[in-house]
N, CA, C and O atoms as a Tinker XYZ file with bonds, in Angstrom:
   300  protein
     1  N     21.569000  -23.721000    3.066000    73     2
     2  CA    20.323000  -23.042000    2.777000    64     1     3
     3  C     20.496000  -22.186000    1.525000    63     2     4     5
     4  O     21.475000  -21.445000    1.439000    81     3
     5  N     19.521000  -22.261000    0.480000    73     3     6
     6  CA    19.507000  -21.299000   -0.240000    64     5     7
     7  C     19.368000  -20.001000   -0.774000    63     6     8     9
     8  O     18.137000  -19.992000   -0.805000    81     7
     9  N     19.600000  -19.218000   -1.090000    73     7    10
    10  CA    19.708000  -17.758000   -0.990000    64     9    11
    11  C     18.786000  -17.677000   -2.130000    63    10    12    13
    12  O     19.048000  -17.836000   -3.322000    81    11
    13  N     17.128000  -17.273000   -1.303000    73    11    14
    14  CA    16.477000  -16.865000   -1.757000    64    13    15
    15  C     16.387000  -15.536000   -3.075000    63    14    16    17
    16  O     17.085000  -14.576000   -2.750000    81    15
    17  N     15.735000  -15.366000   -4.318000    73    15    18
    18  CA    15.598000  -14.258000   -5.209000    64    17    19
    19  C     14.565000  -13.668000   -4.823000    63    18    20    21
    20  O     13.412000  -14.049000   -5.025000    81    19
    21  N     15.039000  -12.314000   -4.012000    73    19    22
    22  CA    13.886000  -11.447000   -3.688000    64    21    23
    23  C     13.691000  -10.138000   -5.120000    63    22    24    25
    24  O     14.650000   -9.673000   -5.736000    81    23
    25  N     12.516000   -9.847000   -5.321000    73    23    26
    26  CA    12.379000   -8.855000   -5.853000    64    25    27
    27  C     11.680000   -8.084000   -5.337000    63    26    28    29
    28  O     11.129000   -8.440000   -4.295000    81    27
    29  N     11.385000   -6.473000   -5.966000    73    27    30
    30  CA    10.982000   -5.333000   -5.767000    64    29    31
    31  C      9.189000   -5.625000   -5.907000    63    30    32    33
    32  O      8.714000   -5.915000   -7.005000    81    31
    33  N      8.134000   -5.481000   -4.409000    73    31    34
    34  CA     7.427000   -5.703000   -4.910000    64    33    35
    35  C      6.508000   -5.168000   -6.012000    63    34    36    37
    36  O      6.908000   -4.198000   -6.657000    81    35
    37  N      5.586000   -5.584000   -6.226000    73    35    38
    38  CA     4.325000   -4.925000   -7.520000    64    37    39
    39  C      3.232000   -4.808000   -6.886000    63    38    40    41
    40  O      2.679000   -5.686000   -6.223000    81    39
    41  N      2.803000   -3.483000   -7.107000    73    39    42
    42  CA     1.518000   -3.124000   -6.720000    64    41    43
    43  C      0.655000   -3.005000   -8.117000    63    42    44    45
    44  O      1.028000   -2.337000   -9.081000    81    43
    45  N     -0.629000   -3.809000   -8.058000    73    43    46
    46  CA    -1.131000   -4.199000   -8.799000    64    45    47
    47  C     -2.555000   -3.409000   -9.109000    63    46    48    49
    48  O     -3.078000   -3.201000  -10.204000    81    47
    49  N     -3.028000   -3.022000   -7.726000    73    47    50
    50  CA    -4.508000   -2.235000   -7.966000    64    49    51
    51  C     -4.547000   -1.750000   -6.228000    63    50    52    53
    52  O     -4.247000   -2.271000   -5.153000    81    51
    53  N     -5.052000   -0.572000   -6.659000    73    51    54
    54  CA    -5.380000   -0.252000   -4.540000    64    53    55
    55  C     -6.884000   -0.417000   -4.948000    63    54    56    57
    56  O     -7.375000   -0.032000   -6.009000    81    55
    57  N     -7.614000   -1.139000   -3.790000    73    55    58
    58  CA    -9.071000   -1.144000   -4.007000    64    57    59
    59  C     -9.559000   -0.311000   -2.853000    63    58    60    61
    60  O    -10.714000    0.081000   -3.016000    81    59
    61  N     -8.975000    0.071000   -1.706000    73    59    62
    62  CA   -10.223000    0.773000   -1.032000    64    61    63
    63  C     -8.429000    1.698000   -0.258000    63    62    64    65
    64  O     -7.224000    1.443000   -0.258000    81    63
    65  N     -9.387000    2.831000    0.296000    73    63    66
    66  CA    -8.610000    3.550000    0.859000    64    65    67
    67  C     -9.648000    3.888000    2.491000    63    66    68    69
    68  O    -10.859000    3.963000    2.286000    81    67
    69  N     -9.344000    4.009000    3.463000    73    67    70
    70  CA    -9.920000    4.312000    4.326000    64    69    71
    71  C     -9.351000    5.114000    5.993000    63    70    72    73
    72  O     -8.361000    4.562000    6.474000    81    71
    73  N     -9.658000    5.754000    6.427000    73    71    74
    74  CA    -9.075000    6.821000    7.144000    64    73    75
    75  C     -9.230000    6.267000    8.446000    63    74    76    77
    76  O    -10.161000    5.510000    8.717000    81    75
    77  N     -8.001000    6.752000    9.600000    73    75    78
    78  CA    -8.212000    5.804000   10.924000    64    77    79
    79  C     -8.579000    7.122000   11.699000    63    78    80    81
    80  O     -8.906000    8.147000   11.101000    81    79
    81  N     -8.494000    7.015000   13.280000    73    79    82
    82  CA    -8.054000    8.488000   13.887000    64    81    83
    83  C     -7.121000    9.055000   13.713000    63    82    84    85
    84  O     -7.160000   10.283000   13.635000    81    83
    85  N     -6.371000    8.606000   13.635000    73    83    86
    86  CA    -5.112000    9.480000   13.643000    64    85    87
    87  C     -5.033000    9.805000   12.186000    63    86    88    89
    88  O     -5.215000    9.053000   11.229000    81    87
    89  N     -4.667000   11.315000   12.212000    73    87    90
    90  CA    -4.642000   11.929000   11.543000    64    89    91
    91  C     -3.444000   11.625000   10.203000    63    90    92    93
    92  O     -2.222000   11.661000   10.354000    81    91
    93  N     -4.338000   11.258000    8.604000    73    91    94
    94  CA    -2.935000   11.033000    7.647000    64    93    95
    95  C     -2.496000    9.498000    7.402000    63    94    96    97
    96  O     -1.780000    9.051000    6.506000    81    95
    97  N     -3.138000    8.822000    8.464000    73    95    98
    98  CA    -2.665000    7.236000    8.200000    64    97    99
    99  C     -4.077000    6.820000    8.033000    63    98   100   101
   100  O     -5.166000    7.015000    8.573000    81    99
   101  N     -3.473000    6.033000    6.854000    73    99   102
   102  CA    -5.153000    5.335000    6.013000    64   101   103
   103  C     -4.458000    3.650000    5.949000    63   102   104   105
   104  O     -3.371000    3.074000    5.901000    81   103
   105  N     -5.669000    3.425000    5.980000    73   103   106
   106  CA    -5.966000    1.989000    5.699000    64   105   107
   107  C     -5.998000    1.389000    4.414000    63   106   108   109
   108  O     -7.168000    1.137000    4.126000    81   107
   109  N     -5.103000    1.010000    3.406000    73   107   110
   110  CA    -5.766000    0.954000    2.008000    64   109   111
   111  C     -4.969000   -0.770000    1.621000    63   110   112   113
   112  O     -3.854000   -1.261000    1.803000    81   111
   113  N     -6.422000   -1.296000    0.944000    73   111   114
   114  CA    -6.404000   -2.611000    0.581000    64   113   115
   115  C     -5.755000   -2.511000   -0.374000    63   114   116   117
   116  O     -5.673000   -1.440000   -0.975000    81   115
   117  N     -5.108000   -3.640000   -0.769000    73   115   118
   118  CA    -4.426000   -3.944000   -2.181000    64   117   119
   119  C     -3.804000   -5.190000   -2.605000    63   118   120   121
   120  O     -3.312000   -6.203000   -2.108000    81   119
   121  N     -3.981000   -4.806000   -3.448000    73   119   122
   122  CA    -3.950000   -6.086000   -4.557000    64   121   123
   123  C     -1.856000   -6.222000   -5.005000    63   122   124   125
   124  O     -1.371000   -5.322000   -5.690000    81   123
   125  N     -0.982000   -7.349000   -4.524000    73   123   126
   126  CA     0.172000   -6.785000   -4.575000    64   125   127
   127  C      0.626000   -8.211000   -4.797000    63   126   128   129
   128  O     -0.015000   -9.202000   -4.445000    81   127
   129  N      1.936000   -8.217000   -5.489000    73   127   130
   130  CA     2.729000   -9.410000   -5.556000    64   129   131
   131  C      3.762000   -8.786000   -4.898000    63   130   132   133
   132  O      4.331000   -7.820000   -5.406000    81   131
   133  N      4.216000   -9.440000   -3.312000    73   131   134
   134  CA     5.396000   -9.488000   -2.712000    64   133   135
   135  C      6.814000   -9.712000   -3.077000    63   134   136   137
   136  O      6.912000   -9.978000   -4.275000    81   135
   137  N      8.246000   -9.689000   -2.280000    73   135   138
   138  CA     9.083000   -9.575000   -3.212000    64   137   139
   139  C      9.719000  -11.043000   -3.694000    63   138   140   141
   140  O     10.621000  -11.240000   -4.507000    81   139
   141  N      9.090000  -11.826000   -3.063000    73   139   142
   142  CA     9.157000  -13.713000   -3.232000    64   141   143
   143  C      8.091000  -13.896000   -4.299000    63   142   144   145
   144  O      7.753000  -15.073000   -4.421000    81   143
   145  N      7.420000  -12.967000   -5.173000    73   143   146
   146  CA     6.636000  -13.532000   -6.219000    64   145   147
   147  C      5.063000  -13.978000   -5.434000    63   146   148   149
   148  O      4.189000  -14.523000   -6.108000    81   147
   149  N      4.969000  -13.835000   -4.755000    73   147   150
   150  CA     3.212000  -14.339000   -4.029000    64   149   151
   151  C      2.383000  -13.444000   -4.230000    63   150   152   153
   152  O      2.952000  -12.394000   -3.930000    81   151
   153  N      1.272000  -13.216000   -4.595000    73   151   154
   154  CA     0.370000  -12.363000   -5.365000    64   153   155
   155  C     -0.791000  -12.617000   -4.015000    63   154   156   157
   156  O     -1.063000  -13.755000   -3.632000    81   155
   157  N     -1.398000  -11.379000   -3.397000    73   155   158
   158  CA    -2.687000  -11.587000   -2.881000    64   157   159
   159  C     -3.331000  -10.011000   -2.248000    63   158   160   161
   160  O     -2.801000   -8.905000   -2.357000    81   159
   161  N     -4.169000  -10.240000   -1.814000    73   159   162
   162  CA    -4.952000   -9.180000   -1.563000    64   161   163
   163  C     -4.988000   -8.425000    0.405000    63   162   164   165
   164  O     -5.489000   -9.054000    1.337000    81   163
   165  N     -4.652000   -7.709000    0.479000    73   163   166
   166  CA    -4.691000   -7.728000    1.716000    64   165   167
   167  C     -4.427000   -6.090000    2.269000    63   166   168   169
   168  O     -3.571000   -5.495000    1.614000    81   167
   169  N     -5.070000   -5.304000    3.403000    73   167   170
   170  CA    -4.920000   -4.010000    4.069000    64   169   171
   171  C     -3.411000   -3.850000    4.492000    63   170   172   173
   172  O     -2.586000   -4.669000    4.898000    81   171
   173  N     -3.346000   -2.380000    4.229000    73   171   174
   174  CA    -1.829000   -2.366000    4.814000    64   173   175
   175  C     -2.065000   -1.109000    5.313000    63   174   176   177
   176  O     -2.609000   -0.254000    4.616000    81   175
   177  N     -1.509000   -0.776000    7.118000    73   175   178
   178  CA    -1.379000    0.429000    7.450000    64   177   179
   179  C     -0.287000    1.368000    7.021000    63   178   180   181
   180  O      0.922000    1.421000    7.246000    81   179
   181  N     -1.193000    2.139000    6.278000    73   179   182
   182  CA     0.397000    3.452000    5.235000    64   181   183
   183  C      0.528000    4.927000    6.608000    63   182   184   185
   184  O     -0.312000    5.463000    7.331000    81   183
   185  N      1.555000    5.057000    6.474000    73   183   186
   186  CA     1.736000    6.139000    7.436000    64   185   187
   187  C      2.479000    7.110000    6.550000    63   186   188   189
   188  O      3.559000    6.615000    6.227000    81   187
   189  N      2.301000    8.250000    6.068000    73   187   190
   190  CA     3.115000    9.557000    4.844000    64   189   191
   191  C      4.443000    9.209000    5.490000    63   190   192   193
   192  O      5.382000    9.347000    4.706000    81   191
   193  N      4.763000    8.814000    6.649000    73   191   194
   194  CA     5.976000   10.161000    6.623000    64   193   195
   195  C      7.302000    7.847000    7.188000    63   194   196   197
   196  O      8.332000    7.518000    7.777000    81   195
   197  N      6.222000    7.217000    6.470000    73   195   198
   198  CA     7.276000    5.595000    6.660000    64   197   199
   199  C      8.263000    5.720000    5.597000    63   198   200   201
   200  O      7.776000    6.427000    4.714000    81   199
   201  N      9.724000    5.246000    5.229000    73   199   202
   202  CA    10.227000    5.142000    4.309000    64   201   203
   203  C     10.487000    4.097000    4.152000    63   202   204   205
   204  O     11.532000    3.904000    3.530000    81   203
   205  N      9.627000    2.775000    4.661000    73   203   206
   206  CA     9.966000    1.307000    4.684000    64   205   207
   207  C      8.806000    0.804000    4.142000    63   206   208   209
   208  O      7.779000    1.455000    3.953000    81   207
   209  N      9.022000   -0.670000    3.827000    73   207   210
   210  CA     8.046000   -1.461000    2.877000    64   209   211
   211  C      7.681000   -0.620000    2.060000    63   210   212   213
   212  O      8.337000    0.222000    1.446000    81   211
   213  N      6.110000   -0.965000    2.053000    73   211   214
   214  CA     5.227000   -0.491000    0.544000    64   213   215
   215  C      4.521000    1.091000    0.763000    63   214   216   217
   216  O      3.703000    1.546000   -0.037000    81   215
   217  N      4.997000    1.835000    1.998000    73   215   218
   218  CA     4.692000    3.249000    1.996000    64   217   219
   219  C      5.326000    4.198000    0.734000    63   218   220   221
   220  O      4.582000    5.057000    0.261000    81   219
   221  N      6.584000    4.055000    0.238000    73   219   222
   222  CA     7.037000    4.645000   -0.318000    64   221   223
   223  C      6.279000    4.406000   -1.816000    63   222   224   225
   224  O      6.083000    5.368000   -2.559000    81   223
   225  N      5.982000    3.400000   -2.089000    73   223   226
   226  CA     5.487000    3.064000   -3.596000    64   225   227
   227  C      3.625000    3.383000   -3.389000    63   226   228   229
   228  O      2.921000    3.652000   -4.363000    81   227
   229  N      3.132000    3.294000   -2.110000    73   227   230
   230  CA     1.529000    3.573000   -2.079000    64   229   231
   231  C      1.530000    5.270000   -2.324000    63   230   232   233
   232  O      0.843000    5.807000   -3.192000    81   231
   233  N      2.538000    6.090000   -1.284000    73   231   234
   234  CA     3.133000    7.366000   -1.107000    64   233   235
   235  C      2.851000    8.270000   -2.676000    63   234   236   237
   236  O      2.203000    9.306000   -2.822000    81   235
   237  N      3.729000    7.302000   -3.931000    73   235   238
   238  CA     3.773000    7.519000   -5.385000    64   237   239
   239  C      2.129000    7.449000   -5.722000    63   238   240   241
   240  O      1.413000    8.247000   -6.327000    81   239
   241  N      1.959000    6.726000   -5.360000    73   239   242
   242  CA     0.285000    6.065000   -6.018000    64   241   243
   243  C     -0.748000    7.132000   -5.703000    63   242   244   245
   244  O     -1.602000    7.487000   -6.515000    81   243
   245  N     -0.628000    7.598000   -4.542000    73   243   246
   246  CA    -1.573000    8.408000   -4.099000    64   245   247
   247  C     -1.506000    9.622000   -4.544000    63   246   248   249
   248  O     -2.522000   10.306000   -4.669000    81   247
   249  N      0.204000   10.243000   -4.969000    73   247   250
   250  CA     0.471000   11.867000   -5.755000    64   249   251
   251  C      0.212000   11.487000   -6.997000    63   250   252   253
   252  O     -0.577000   12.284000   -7.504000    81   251
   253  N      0.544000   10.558000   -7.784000    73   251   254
   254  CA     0.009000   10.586000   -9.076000    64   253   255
   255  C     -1.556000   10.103000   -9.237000    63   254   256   257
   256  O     -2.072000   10.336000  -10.329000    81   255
   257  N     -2.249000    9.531000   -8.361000    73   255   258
   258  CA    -3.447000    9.401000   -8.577000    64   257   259
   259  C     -4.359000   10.498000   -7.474000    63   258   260   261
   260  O     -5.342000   10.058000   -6.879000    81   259
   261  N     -3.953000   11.790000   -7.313000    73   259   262
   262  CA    -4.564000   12.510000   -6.421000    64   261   263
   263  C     -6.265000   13.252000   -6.910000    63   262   264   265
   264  O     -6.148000   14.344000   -7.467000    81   263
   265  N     -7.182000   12.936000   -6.802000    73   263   266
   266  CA    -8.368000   13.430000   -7.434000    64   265   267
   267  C     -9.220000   12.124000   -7.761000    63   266   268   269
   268  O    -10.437000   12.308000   -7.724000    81   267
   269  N     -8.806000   10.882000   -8.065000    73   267   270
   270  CA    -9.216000    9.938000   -8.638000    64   269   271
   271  C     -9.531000    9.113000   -7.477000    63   270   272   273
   272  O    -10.324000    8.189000   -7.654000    81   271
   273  N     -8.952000    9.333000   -6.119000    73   271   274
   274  CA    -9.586000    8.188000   -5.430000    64   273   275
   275  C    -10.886000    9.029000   -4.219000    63   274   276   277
   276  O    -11.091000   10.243000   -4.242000    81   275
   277  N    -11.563000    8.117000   -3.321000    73   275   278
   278  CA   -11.978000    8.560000   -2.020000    64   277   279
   279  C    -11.310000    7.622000   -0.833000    63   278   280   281
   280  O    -10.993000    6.433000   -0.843000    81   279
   281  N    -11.253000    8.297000   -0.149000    73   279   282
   282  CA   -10.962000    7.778000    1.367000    64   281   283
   283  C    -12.010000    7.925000    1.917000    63   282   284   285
   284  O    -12.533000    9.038000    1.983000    81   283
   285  N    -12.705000    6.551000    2.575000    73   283   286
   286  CA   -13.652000    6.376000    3.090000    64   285   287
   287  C    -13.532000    6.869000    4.815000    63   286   288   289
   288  O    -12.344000    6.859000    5.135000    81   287
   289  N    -14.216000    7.184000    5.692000    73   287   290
   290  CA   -14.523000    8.021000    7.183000    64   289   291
   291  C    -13.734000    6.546000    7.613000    63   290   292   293
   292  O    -13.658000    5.453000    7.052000    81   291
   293  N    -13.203000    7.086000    8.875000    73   291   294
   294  CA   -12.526000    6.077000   10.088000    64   293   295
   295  C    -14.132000    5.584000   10.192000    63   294   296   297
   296  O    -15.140000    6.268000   10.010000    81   295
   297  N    -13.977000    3.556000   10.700000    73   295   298
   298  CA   -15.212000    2.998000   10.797000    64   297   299
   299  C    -15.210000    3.334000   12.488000    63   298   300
   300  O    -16.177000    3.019000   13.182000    81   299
């Protein structure tokens, strides 16, 4: 079997941000190429305090883009 080339993924655009009950964990869509190179669009539950997958790089996104987005009400 071959030993796959994983890379670091890319976050490409967050398009929606949205708030659950629980307090601090949002819902936010995005636009991302995985670390196998596959590019697509899809929700990911972010929790502040995950240090795994794509929390840590959404985590960045959200302190440097703080003012610029909305988080939409839990549906």
């Amino acid at each position: 079997m071959a030993e796959e080339n994983l890379n670091q993924p890319i976050l490409h655009e967050v398009l929606s941000l949205q708030a659950t009950a629980e307090p601090g964990v949002l819902v936010i869509t995005i636009d991302v190429t995985d670390s196998r190179g596959d590019r697509f669009t899809a929700p990911f539950g972010y929790r502040p305090d995950d240090p795994y997958g794509l929390s840590p790089m959404l985590r960045q996104w959200l302190a440097e883009n703080e003012g610029s987005y909305t988080i939409e009400p839990a549906a």
